[in-house]
C-alpha positions in Angstrom: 12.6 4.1 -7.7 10.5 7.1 -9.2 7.7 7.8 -11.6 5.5 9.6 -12.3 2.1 8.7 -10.6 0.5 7.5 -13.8 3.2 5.0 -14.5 2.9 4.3 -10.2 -1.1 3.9 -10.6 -0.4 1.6 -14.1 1.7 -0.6 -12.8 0.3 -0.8 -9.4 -3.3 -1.9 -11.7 -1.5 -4.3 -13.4 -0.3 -5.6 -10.3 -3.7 -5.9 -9.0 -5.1 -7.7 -12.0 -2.0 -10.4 -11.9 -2.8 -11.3 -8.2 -6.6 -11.5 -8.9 -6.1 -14.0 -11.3 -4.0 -16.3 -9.0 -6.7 -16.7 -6.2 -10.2 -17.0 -5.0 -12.3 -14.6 -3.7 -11.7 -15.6 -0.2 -8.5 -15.7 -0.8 -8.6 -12.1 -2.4 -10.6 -10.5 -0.1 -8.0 -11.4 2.6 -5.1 -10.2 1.0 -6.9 -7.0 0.6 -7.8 -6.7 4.0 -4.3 -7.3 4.9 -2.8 -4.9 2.5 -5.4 -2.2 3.9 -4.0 -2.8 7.7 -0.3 -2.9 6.5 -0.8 0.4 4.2 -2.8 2.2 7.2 0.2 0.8 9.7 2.8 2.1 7.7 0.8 5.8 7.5 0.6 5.7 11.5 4.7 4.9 10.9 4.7 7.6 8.7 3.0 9.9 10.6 4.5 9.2 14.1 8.1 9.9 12.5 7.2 13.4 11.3 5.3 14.0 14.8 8.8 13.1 16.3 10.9 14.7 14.0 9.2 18.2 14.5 9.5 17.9 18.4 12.9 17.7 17.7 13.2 20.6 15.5 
């Protein structure tokens, strides 16, 4: 999938504001929390593999 960040950051809003509706604030304030912890686990992923791949190199 690509575009161009400001179709990425629209549709990623609209995203946001769909989900918002649906819950409560509890509720939204964990699913935020959890996205937060999966988006920083995947950037230690990230990171890790590019530490690995130039050892390799």
């Amino acid at each position: 999938m690509k575009m161009n960040p400001c179709e990425l950051t629209a549709s990623i809003t609209a995203a946001a504001n769909a989900v918002a509706c649906k819950l409560s604030d509890d509720e939204l304030a964990l699913l935020a929390a959890v996205l937060v912890q999966l988006g920083d686990t995947l950037a230690t992923i990230a990171t890790q593999r590019a530490i690995c791949e130039n050892i390799k190199s």
